[in-house]
Every structure is written in structure tokens, then in C-alpha cells.
N, CA, C and O of each residue as an XYZ file, in Angstrom:
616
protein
N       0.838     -1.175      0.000
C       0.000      0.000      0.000
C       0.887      1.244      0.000
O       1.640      1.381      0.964
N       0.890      2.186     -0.984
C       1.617      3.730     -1.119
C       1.029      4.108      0.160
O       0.089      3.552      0.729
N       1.676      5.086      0.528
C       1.374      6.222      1.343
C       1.284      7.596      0.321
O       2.163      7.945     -0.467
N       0.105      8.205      0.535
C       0.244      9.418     -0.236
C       0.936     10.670      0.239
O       0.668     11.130      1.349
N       1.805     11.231     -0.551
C       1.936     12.358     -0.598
C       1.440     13.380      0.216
O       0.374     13.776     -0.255
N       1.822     14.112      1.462
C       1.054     14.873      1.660
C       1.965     16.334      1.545
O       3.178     16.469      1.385
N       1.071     17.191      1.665
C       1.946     18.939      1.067
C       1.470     19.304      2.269
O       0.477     18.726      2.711
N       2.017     20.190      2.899
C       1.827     21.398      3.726
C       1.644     22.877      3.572
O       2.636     23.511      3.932
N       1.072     23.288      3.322
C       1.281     24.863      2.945
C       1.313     25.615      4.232
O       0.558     25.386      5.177
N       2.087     26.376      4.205
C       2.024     27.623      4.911
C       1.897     29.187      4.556
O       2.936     29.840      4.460
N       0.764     29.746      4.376
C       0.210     30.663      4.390
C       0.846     31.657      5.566
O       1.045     31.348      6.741
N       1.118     32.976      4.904
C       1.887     33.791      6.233
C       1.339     35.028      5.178
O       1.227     34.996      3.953
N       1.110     35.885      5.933
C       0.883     37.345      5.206
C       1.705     38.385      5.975
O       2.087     38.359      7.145
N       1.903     39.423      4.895
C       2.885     40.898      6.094
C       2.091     42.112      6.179
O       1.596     42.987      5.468
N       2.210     41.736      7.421
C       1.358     42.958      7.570
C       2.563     43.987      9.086
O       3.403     43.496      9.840
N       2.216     45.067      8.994
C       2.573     45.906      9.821
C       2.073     45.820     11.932
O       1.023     45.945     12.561
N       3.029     45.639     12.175
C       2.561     44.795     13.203
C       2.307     46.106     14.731
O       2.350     45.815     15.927
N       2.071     47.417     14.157
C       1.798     48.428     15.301
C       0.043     48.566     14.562
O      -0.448     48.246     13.480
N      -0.327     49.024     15.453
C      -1.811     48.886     14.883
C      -1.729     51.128     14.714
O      -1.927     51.625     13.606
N      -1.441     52.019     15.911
C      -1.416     52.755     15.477
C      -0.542     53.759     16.356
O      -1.005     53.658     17.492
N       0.585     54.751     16.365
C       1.474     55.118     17.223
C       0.766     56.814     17.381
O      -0.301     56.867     16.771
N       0.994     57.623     17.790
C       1.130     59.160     17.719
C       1.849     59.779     18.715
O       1.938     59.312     19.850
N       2.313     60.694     18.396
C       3.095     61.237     19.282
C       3.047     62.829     18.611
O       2.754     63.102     17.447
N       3.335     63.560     19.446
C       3.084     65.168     19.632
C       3.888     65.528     20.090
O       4.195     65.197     21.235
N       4.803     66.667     19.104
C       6.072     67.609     19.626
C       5.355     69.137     20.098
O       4.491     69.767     19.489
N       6.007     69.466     21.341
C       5.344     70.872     21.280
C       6.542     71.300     21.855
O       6.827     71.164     23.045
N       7.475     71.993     20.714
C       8.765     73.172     20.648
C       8.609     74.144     20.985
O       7.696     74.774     20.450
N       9.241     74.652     21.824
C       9.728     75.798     22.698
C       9.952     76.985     21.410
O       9.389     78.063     21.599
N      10.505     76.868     20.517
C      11.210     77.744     19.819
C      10.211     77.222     18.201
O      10.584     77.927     17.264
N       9.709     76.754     18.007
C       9.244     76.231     16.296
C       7.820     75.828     16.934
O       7.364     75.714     18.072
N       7.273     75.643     15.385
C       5.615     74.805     15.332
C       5.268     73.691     15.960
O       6.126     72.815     15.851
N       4.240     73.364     16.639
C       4.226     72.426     17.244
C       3.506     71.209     16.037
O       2.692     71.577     15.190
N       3.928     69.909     16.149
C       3.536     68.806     15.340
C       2.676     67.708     15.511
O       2.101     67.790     16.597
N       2.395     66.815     14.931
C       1.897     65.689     15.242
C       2.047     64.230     14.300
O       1.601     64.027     13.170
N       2.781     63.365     15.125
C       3.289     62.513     13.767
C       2.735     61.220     14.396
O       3.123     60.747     15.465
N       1.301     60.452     13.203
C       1.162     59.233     13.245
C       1.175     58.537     12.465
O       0.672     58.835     11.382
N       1.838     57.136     12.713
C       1.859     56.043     12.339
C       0.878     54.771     12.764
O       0.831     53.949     13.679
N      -0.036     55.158     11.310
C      -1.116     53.921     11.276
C      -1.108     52.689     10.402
O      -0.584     52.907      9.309
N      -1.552     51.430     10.585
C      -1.628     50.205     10.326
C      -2.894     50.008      9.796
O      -3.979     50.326     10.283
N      -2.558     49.251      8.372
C      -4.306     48.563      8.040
C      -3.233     47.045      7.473
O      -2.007     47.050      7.361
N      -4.052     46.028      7.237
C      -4.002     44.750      6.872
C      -2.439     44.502      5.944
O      -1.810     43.486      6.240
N      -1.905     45.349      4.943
C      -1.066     45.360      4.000
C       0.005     46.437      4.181
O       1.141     46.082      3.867
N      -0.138     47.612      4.603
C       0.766     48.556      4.775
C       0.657     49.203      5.856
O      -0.228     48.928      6.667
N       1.734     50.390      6.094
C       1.603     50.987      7.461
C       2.085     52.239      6.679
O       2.949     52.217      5.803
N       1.345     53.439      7.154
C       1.519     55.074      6.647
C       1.987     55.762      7.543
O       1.565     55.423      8.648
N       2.967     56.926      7.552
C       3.299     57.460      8.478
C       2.421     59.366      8.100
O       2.390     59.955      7.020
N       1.983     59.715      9.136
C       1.558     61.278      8.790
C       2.069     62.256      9.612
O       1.978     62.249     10.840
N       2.681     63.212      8.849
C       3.270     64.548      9.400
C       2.213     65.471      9.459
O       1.545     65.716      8.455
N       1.909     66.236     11.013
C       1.132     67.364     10.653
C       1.940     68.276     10.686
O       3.085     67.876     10.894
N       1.812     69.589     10.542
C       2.619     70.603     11.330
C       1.301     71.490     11.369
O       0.368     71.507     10.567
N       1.557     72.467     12.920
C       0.449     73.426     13.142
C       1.364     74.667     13.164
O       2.573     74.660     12.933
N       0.434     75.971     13.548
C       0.362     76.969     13.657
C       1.423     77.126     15.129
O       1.556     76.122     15.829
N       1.975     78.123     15.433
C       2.090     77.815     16.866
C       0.876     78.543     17.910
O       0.741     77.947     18.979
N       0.254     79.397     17.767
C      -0.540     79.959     18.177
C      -2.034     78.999     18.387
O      -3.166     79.477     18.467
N      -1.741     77.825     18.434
C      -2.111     76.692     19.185
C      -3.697     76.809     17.917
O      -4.622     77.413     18.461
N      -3.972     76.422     16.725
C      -4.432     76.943     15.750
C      -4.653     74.830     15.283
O      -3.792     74.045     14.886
N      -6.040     74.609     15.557
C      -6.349     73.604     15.629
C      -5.977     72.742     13.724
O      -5.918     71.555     13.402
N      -5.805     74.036     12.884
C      -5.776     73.602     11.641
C      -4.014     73.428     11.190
O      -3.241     74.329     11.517
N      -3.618     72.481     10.603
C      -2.563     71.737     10.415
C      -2.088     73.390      9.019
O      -2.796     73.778      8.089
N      -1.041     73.805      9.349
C       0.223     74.294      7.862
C       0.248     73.960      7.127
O      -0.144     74.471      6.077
N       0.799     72.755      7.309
C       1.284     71.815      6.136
C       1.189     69.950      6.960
O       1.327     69.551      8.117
N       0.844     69.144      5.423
C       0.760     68.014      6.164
C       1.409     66.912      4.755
O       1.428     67.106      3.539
N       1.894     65.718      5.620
C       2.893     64.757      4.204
C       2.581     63.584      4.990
O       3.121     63.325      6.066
N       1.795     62.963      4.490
C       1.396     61.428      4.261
C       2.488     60.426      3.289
O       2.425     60.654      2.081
N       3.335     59.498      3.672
C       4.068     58.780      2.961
C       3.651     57.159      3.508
O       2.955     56.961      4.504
N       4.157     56.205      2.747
C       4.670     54.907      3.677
C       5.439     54.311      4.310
O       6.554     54.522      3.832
N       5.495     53.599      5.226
C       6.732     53.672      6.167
C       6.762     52.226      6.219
O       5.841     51.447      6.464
N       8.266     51.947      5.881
C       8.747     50.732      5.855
C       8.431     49.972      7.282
O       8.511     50.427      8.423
N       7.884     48.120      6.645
C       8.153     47.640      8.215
C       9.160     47.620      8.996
O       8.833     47.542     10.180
N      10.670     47.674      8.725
C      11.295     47.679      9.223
C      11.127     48.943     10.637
O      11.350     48.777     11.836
N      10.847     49.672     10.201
C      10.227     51.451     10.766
C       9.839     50.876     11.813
O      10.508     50.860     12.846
N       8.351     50.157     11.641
C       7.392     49.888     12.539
C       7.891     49.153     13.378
O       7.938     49.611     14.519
N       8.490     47.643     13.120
C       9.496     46.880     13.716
C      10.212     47.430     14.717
O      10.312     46.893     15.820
N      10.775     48.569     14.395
C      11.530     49.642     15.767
C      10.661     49.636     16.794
O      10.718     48.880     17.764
N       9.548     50.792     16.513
C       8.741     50.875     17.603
C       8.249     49.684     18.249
O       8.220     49.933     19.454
N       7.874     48.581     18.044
C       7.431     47.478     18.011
C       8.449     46.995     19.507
O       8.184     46.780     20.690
N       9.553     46.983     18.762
C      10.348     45.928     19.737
C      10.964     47.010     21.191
O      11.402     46.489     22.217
N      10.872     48.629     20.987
C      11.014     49.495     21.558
C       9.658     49.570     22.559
O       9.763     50.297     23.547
N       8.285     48.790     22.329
C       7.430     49.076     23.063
C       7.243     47.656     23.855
O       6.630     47.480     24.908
N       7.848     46.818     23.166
C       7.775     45.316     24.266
C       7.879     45.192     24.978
O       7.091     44.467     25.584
N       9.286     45.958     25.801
C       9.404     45.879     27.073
C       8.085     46.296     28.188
O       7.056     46.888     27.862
N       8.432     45.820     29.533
C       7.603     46.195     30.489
C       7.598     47.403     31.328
O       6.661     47.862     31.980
N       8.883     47.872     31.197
C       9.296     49.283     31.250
C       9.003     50.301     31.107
O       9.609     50.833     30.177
N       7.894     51.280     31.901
C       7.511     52.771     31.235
C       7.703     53.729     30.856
O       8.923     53.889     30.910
N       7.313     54.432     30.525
C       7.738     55.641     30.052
C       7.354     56.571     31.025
O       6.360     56.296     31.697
N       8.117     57.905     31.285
C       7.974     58.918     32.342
C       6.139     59.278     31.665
O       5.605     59.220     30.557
N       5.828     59.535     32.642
C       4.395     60.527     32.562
C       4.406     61.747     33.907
O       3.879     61.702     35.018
N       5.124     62.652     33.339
C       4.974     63.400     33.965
C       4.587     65.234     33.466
O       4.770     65.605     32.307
N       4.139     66.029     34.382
C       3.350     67.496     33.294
C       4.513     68.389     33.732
O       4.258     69.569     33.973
N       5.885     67.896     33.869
C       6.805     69.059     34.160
C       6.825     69.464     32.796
O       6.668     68.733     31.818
N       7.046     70.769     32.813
C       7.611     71.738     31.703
C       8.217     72.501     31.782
O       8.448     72.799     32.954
N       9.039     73.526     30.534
C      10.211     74.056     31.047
C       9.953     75.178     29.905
O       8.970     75.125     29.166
N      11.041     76.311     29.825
C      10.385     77.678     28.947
C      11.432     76.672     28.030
O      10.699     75.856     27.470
N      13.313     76.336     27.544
C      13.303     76.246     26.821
C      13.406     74.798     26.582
O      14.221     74.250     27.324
N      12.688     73.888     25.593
C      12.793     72.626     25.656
C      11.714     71.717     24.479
O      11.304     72.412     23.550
N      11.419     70.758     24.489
C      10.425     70.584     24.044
C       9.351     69.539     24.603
O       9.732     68.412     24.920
N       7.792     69.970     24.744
C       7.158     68.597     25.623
C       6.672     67.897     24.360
O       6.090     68.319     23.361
N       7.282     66.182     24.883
C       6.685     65.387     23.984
C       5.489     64.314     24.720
O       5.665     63.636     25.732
N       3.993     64.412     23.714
C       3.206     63.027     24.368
C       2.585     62.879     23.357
O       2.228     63.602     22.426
N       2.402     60.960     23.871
C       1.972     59.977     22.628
C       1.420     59.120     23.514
O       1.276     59.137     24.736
N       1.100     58.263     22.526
C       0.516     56.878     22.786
C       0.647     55.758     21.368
O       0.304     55.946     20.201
N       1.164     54.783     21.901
C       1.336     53.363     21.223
C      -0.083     52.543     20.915
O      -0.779     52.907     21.863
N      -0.527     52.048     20.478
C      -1.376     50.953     20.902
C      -1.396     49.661     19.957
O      -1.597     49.699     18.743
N      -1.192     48.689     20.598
C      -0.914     47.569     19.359
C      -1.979     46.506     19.853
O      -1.713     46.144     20.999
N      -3.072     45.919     19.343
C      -3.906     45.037     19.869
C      -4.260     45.404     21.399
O      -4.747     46.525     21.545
N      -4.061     44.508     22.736
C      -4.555     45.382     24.423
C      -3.482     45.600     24.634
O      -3.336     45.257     25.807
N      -2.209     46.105     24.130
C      -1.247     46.823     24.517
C      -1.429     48.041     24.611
O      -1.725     48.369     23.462
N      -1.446     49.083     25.341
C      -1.989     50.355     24.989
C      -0.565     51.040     25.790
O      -0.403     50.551     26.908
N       0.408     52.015     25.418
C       1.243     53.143     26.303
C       1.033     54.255     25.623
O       0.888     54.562     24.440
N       1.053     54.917     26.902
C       0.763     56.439     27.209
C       2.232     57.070     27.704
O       2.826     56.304     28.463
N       2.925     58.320     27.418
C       3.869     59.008     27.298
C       3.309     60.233     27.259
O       2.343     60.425     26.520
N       3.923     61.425     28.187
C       4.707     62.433     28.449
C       5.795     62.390     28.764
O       6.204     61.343     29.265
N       6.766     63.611     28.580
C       7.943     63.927     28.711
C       8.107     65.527     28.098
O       7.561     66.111     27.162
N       9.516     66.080     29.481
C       9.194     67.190     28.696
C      11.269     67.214     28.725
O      11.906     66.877     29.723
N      11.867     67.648     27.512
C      13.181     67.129     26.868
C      13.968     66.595     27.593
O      14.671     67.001     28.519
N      13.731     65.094     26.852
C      14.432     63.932     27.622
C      15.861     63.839     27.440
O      16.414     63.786     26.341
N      16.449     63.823     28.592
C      17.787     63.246     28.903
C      18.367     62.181     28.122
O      17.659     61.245     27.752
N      19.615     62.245     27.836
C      20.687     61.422     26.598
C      20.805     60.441     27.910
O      21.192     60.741     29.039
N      20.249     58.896     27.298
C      20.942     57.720     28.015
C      19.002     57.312     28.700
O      18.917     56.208     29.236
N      18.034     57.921     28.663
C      17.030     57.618     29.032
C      16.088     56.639     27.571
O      16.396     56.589     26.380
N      14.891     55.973     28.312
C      14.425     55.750     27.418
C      13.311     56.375     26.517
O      12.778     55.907     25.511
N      13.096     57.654     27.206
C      12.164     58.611     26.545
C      13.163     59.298     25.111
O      12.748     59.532     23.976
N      14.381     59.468     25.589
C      15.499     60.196     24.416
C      15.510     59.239     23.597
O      15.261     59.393     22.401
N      15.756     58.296     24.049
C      15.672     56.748     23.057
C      14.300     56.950     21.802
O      14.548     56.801     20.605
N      13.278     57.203     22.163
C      11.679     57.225     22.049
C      12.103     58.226     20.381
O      12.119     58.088     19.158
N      12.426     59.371     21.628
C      12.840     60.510     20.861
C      12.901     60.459     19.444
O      12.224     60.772     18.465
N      14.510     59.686     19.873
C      15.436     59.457     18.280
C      14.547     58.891     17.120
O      14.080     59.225     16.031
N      14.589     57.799     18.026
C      13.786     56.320     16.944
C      12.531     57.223     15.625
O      12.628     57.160     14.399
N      11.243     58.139     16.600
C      10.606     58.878     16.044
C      10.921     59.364     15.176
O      10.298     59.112     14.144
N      12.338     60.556     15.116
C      12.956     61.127     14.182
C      13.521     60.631     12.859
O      13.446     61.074     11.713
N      14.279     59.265     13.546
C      14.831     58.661     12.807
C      13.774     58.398     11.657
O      13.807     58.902     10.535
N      12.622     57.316     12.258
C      11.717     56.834     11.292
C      10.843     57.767     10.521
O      10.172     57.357      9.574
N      10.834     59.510     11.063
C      10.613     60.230     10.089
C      11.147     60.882      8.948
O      10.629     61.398      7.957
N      12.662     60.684      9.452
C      13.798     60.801      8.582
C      13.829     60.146      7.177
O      13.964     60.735      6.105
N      13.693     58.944      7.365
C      13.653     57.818      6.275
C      12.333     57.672      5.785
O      12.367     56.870      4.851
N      11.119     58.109      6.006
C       9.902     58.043      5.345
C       9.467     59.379      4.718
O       8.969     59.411      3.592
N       9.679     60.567      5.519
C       9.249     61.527      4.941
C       9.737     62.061      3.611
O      10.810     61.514      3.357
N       9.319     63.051      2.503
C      10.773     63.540      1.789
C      10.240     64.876      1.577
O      11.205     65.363      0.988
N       9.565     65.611      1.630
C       9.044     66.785      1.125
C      10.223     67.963      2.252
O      10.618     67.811      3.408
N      10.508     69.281      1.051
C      11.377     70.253      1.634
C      10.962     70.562      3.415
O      11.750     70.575      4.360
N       9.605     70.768      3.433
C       8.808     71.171      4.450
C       9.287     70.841      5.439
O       9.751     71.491      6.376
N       9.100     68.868      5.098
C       9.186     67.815      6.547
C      10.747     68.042      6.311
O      10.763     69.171      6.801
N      11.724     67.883      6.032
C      13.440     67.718      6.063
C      13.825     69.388      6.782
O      14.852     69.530      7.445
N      13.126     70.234      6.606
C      13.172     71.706      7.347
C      12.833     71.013      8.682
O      13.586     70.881      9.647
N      11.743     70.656      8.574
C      10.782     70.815     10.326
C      11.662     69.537     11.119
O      11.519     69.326     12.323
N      12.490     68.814     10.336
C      12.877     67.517     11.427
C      14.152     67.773     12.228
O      14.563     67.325     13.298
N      14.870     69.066     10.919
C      15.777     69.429     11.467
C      15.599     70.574     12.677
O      16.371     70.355     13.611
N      15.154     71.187     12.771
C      14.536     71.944     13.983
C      14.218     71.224     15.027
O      14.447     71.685     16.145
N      13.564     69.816     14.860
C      13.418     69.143     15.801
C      14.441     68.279     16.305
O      14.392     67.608     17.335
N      15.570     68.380     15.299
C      17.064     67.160     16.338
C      17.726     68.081     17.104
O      18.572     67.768     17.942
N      17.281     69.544     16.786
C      18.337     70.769     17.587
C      17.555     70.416     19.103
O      18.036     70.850     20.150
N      16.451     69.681     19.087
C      15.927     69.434     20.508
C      16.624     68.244     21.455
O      16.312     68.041     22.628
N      17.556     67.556     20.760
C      18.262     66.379     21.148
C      19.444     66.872     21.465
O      20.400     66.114     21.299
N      19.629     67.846     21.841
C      21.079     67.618     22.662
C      21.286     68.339     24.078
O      22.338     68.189     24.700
């Protein structure tokens, strides 16, 4: 008696594995922003707002691109840990306050900070943000506004 043949398939799809990030710069010295990174089934988009500073509910200018998984992957493995993030409402005249929130399936983090310290994991937070807006964004606008925002990193 043969034994038949049997096949296995494995079916795997890629999908972007943050469901949706945001985070909010509010600069001491420049426009204040808002940059999210959302997830649907096939891709993950990253969106730049920029506002008014005069606290002006309507966005300047705004740049919608796609953002590599690798991108998302950062935040991803940056939010695994069990480790929090400061939440605190200190503020300062020169500096910048940053708050967000992660949420990936019932993972949910919440962040304030107001300019985080080199060697913390909020500065960490920081970078990564920049970074992954660095490499997704391209418009003159966003490469102006990001650089204004690394003069906040040191």
C-alpha cells in the first residue's frame, strides 16, 4: 500500500505589526507637530502634521508617505518591554514637551515627557521617532521641520 503524498502549505501574510502610534512635539522655539503612524491589513503610513504655533487647531502643512516595516518593527520591539515611560506634566520655557501613545492590539502606552535626557528611554523614544521620520518623509517642508526638531536632542 503507497502512502500518499502529503503537502503542507504555509500561508503567512505581512502585515505591519503596530496597529497605530502618535506622538506630539510641542517646541519651545518652532511649530508644534503631530506625527502618526497607522496600520491597516497590508501597509503601514506614516503622517506629518505641522500646526500653527498659536495653538491653531488647523494643520500648515501636512505629508502622508509609507513607512517601511522595518520602521514599525523599531517601535514594536522598543514598546515590548515592560518598562515605562515617564508621565509626567513638568515643563520648562526652553525645551520641548513630547506626548503619545502606542497601541498595538490590548497593549496600549501612554507618554509624556518634557526634553528627555541622553541615556534615558524617553530620548531613546525621541530618536527612533525622528529617525523613522527621517527615512519616510521627503518633502522640503518635513526635512526643514525635522531638522529643527534634532536641535531638541542635545
Amino acid at each position: 500500500m503507497a502512502i500518499p503524498n502529503l503537502l503542507f502549505f504555509f500561508i503567512t501574510t505581512n502585515y505591519c505589526v503596530a496597529q497605530n502610534f502618535e506622538i506630539k512635539y510641542y517646541p519651545a522655539f518652532h511649530n508644534r507637530s503631530k506625527c502618526t503612524i497607522y496600520c491597516d491589513n497590508d501597509s503601514c503610513k506614516i503622517q506629518l502634521d505641522v500646526f500653527a504655533r498659536n495653538d491653531s487647531a488647523k494643520s500648515i502643512w501636512s505629508e502622508t508617505r509609507l513607512v517601511p516595516d522595518e520602521s514599525v518593527n523599531q517601535l514594536k520591539d522598543f514598546f515590548k518591554t515592560e518598562e515605562d515611560l515617564f508621565e509626567n506634566d513638568v515643563l520648562g520655557l526652553d525645551g520641548i514637551h513630547i506626548i503619545g501613545i502606542y497601541e498595538e492590539g490590548t497593549l496600549i502606552k501612554k507618554f509624556k515627557f518634557w526634553s528627555p535626557l541622553k541615556r534615558t528611554r524617553e530620548y531613546e523614544l525621541f530618536k527612533i521617532s525622528i529617525k523613522i521620520m527621517g527615512n519616510s518623509l521627503k518633502t522640503r517642508n518635513s526635512k526643514r521641520y525635522l531638522r529643527s526638531l534634532k536641535k531638541y536632542l542635545n
